[in-house]
GUKOLDO-475365 format. One record per atom (N, C-alpha, C): residue number from 1; x, y, z. Coordinates in Angstrom, 3 decimals. Example, Ala and Ser with C-alpha at 12.3 -4.5 7.8 and 13.67 -1.06 7.14 Angstrom:
// residues 2
num	u	v	w
1	13.190	-5.690	7.800
1	12.300	-4.500	7.800
1	13.200	-3.300	7.800
2	12.850	-2.250	7.080
2	13.670	-1.060	7.140
2	12.900	0.030	7.870
This chain:
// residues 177
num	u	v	w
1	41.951	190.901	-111.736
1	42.757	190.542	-112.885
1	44.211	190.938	-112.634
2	45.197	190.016	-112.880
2	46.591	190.704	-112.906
2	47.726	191.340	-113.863
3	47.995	192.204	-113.295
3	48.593	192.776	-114.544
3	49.363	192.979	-115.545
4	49.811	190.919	-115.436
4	49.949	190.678	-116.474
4	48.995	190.238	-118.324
5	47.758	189.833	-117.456
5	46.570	189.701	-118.257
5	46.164	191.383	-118.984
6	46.202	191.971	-117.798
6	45.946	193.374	-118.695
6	47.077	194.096	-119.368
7	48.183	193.776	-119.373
7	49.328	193.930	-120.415
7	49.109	192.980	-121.797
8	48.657	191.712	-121.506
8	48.478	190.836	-122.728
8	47.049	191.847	-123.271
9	46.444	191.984	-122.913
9	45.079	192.268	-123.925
9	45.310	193.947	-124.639
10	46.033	194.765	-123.654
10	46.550	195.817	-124.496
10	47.483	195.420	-125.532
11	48.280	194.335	-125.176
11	49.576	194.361	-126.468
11	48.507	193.291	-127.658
12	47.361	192.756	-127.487
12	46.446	191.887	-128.373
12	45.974	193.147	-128.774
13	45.093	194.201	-128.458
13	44.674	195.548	-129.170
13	45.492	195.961	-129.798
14	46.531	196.387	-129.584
14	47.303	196.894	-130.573
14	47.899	195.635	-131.651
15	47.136	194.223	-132.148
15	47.620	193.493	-133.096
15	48.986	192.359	-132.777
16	49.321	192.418	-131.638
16	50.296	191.636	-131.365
16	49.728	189.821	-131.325
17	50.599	189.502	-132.581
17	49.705	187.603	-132.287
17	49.852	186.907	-130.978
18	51.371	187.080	-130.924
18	51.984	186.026	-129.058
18	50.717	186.320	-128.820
19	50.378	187.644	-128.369
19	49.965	188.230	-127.488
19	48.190	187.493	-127.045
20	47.723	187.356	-128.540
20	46.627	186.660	-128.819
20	46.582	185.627	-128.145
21	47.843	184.806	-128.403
21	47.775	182.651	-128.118
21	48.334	183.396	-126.919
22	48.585	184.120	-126.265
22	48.978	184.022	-124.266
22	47.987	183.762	-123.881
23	46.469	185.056	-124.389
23	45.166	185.150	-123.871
23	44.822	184.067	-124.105
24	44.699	183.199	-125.139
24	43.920	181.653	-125.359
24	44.495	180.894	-124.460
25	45.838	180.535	-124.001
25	46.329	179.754	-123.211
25	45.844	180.238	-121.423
26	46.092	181.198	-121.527
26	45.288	181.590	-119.989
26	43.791	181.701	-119.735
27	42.740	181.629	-121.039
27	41.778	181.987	-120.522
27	40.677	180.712	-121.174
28	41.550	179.520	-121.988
28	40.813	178.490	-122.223
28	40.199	177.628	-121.741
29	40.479	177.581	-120.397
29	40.244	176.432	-120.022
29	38.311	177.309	-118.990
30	38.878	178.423	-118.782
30	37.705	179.295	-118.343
30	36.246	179.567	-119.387
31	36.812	179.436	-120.772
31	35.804	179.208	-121.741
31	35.460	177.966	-121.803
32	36.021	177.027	-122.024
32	35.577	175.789	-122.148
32	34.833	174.933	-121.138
33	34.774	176.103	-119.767
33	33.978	175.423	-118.828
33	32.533	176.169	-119.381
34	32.922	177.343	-119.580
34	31.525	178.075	-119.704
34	30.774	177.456	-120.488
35	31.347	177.300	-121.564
35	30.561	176.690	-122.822
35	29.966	175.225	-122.206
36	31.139	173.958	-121.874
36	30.525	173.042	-121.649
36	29.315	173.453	-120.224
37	29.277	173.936	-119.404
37	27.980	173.983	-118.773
37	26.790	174.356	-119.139
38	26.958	175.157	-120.414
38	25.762	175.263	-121.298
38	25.369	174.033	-121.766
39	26.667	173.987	-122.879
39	26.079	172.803	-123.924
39	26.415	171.076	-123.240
40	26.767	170.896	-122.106
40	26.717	169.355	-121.679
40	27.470	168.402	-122.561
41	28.351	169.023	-123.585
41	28.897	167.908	-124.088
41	30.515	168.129	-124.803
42	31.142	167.541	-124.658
42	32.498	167.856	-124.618
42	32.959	168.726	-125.843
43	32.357	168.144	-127.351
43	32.805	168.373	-128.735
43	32.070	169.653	-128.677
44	30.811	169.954	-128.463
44	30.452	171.330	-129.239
44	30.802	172.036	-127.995
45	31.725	172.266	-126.727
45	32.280	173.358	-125.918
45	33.416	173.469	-126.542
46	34.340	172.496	-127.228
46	35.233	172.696	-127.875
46	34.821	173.707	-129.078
47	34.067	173.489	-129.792
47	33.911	174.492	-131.091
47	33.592	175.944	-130.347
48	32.524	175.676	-129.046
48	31.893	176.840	-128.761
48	32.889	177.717	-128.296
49	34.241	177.363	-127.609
49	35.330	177.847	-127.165
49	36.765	178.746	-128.356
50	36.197	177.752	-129.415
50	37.272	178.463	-130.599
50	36.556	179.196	-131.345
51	34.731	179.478	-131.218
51	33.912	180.162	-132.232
51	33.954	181.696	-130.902
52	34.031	181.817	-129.780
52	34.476	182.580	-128.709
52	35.673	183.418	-128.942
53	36.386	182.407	-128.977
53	38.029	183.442	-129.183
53	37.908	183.927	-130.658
54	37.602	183.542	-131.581
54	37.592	184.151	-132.799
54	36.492	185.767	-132.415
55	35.430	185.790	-132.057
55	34.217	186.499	-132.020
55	35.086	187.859	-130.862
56	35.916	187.303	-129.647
56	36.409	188.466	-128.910
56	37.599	188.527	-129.716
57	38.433	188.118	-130.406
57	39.401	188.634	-130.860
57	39.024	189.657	-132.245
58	38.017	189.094	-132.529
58	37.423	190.114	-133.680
58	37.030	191.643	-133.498
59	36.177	191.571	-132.209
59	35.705	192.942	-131.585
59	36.552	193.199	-129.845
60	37.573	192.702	-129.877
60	38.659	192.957	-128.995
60	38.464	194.747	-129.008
61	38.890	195.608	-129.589
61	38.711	196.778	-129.752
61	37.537	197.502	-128.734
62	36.370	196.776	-128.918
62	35.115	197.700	-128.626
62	35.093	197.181	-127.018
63	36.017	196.187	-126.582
63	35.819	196.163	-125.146
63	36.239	197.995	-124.781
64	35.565	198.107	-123.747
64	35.727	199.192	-123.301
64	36.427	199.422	-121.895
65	36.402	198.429	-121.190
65	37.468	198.683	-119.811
65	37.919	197.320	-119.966
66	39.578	197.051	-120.296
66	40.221	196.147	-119.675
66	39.866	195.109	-118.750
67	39.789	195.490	-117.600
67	39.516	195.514	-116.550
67	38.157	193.883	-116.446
68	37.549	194.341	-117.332
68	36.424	193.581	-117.400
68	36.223	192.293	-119.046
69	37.492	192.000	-119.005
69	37.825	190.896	-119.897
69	37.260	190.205	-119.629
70	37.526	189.190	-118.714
70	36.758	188.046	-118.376
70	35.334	187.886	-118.404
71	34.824	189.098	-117.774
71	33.263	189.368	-117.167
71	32.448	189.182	-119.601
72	33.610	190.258	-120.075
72	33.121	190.034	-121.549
72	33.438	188.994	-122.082
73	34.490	188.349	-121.849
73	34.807	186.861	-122.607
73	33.607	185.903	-122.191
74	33.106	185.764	-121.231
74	32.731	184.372	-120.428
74	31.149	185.272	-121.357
75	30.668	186.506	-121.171
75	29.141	186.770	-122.072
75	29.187	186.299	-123.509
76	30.393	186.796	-124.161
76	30.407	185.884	-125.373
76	30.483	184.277	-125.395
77	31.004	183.781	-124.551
77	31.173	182.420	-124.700
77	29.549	181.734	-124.393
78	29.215	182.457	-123.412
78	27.989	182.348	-123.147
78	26.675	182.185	-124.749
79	26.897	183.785	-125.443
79	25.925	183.607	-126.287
79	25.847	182.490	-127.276
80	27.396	182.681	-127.887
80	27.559	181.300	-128.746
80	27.115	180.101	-128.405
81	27.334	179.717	-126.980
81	26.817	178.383	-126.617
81	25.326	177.928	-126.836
82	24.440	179.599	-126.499
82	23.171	179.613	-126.889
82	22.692	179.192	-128.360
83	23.699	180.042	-128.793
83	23.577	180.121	-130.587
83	23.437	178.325	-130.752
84	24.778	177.963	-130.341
84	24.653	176.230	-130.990
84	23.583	175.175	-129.949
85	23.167	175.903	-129.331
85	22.040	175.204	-128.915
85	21.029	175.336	-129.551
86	20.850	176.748	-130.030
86	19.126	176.860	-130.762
86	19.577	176.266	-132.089
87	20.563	176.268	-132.823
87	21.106	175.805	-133.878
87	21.197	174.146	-133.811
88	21.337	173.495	-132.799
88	21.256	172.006	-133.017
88	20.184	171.122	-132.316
89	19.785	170.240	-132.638
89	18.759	169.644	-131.532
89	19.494	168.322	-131.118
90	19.720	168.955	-129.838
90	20.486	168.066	-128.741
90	20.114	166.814	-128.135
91	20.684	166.270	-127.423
91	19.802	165.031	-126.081
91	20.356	165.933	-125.096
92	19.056	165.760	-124.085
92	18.870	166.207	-123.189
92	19.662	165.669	-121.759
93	20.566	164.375	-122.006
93	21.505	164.417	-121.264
93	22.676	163.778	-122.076
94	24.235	163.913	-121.206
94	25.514	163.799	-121.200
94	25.583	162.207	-121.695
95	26.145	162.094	-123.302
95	25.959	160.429	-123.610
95	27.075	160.085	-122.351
96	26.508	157.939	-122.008
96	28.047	158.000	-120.868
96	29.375	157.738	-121.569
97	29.135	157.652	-122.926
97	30.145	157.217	-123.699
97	31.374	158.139	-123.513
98	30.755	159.572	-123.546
98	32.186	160.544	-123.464
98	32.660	161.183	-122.163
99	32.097	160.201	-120.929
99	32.810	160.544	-119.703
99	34.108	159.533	-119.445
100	35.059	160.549	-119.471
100	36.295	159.916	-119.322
100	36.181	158.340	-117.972
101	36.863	156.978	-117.607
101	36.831	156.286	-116.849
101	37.707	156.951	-115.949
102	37.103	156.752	-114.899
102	37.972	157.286	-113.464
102	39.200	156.443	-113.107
103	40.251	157.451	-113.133
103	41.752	156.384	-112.763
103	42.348	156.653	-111.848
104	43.063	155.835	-110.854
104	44.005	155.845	-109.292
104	42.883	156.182	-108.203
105	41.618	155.035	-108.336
105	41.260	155.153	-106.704
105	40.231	156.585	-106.966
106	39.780	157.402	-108.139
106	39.046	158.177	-108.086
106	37.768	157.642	-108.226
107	37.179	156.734	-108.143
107	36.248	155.925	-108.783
107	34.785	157.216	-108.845
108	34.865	157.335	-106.985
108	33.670	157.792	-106.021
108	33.635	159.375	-106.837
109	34.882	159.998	-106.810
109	34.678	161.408	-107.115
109	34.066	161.463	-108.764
110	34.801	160.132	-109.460
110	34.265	160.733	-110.795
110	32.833	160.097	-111.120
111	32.266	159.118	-110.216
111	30.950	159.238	-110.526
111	30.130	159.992	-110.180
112	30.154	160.630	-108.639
112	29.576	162.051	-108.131
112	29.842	163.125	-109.622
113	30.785	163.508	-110.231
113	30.898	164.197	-111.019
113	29.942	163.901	-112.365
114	29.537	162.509	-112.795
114	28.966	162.259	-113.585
114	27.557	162.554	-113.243
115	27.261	162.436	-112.055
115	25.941	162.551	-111.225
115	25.576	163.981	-111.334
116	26.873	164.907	-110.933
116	26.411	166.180	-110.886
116	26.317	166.910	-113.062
117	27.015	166.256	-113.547
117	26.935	166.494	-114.972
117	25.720	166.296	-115.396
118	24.793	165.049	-114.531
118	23.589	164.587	-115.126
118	22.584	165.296	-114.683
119	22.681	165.984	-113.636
119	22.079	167.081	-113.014
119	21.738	167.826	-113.664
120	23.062	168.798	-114.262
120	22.804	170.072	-114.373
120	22.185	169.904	-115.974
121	22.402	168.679	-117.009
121	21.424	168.583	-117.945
121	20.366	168.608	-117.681
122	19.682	168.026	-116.626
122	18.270	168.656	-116.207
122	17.464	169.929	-116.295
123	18.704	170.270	-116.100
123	18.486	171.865	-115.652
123	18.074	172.495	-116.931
124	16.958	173.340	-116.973
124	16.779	174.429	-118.053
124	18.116	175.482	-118.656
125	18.391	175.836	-119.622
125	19.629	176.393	-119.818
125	19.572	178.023	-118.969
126	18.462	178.644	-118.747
126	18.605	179.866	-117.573
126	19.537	179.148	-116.626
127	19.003	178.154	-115.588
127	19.233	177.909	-114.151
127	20.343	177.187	-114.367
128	20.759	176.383	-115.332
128	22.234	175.815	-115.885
128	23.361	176.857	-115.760
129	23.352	178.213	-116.650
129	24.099	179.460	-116.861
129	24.311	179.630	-115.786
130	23.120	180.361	-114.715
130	23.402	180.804	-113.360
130	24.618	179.419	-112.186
131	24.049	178.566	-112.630
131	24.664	177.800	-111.550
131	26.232	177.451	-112.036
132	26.805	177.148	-113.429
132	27.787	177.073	-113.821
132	28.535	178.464	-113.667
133	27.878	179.642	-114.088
133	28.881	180.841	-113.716
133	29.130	181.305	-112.507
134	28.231	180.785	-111.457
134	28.455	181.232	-110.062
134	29.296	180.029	-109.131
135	28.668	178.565	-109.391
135	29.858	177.468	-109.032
135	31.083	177.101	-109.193
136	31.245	177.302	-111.006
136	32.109	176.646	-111.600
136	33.053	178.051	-111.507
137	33.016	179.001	-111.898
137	33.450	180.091	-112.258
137	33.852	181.166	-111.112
138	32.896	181.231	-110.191
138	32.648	181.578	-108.887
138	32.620	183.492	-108.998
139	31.851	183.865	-110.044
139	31.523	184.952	-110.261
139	30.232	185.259	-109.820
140	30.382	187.225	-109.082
140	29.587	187.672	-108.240
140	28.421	187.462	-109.293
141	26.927	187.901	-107.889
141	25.821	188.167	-108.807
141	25.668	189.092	-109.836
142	26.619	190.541	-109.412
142	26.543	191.047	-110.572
142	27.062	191.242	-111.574
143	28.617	190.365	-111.548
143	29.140	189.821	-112.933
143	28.018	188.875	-113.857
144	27.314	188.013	-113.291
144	26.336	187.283	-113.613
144	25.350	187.640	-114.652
145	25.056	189.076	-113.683
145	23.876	189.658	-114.239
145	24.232	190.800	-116.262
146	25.537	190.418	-115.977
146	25.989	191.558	-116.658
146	26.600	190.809	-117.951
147	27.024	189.204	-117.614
147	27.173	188.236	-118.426
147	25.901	187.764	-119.455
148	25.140	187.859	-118.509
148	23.829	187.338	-119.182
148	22.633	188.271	-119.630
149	23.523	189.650	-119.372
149	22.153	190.695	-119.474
149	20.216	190.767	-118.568
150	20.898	190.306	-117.521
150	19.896	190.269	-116.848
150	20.151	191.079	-115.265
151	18.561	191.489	-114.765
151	18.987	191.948	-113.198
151	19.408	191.189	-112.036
152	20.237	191.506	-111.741
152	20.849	191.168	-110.342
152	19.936	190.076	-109.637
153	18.548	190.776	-109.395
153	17.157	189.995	-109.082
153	16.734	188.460	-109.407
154	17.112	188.976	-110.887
154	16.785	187.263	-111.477
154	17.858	186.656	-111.137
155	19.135	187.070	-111.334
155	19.886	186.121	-110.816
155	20.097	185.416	-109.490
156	19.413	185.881	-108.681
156	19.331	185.474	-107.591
156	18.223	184.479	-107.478
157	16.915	184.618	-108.159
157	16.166	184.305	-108.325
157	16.364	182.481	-108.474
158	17.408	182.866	-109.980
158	17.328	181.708	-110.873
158	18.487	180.611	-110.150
159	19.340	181.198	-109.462
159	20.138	180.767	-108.539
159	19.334	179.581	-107.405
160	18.737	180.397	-106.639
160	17.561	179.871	-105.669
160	16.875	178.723	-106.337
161	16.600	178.799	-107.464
161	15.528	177.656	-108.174
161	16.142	176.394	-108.836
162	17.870	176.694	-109.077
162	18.193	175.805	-109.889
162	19.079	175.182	-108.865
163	19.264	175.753	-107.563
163	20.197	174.861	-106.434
163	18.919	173.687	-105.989
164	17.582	174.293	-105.556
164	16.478	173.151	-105.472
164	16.337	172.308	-106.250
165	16.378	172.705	-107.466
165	16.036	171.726	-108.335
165	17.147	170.617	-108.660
166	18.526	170.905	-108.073
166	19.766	170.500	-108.020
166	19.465	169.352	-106.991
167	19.561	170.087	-105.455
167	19.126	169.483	-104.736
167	18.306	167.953	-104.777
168	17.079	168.008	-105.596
168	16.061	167.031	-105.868
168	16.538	166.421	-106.351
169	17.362	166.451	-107.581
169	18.007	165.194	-108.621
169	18.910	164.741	-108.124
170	19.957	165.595	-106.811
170	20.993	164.701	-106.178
170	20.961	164.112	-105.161
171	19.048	163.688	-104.940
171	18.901	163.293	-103.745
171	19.282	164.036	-102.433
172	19.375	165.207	-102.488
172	19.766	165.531	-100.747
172	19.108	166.960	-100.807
173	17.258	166.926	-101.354
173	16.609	167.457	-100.452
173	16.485	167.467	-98.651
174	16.119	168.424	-98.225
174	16.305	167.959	-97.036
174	14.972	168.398	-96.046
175	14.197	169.016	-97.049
175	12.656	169.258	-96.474
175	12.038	170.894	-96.620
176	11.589	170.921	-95.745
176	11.318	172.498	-95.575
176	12.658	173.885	-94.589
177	13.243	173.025	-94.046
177	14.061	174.207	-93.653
177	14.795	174.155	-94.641
């Protein structure tokens, strides 16, 4: 973390607003991935992202090391996403209506991207979490484990199971080795 981020979240503890909308502007776009890899769909990562910053700006205080903002932002963003999942009954994949059309010659990348979006709806929301916070996010196993309240173990575990199962839906199993 740099230390300008840990100057913003001390001057947000002590009540400073800027200080608040710096942290949202630097750390939104990091929630809004989290959330959308949970929830697969553009509108409720948006809510899940502003029901996030409200929830850490509320108990901002009880973080206990600086240091580990992110590792606590991205667990809250995390639970909420859970929350509006058990709270809504979803489709189980990405409508194609709200994937943006690919523009200037991106055609190939943004359908691979739609491919891999359609993927990871497959995915059970365990092996979804693991693979979005360790791909997208590129946080260790044991930030992982500490995001999600789980051991190190499973995360590795769930890691292992949801790259196969990745694998299979994107076509490029490749056998037994």
């Amino acid at each position: 973390m740099e230390q300008a981020d840990l100057d913003l979240i001390r001057q947000a503890r002590r009540g400073k607003p800027e200080a608040l909308a710096d942290i949202v502007r630097n750390y939104q776009q990091f929630v809004y991935r989290t959330a959308y890899g949970v929830l697969q769909n553009a509108t409720d990562a948006e809510d899940a992202t502003q029901e996030a910053f409200i929830k850490a700006f509320r108990s901002l205080k009880q973080l206990r090391e600086d240091r580990t903002f992110p590792t606590w932002l991205a667990r809250i963003a995390v639970r909420v996403s859970l929350d509006m999942l058990a709270s809504r009954q979803r489709r189980a994949q990405l409508p194609t209506d709200e994937v943006s059309p690919a523009i200037s010659g991106a055609e190939d990348a943004a359908a691979a991207r739609i491919d891999v979006d359609r993927a990871l709806a497959h995915l059970n929301e365990e092996h979804r979490m693991v693979i979005v916070l360790r791909a997208f996010h590129g946080l260790e196993y044991d930030e992982i484990a500490q995001v999600l309240d789980i051991p190190v173990g499973t995360v590795r575990s769930r890691l292992h199971h949801a790259r196969m199962q990745l694998r299979r839906l994107l076509g490029g199993e490749r056998g037994d080795g």
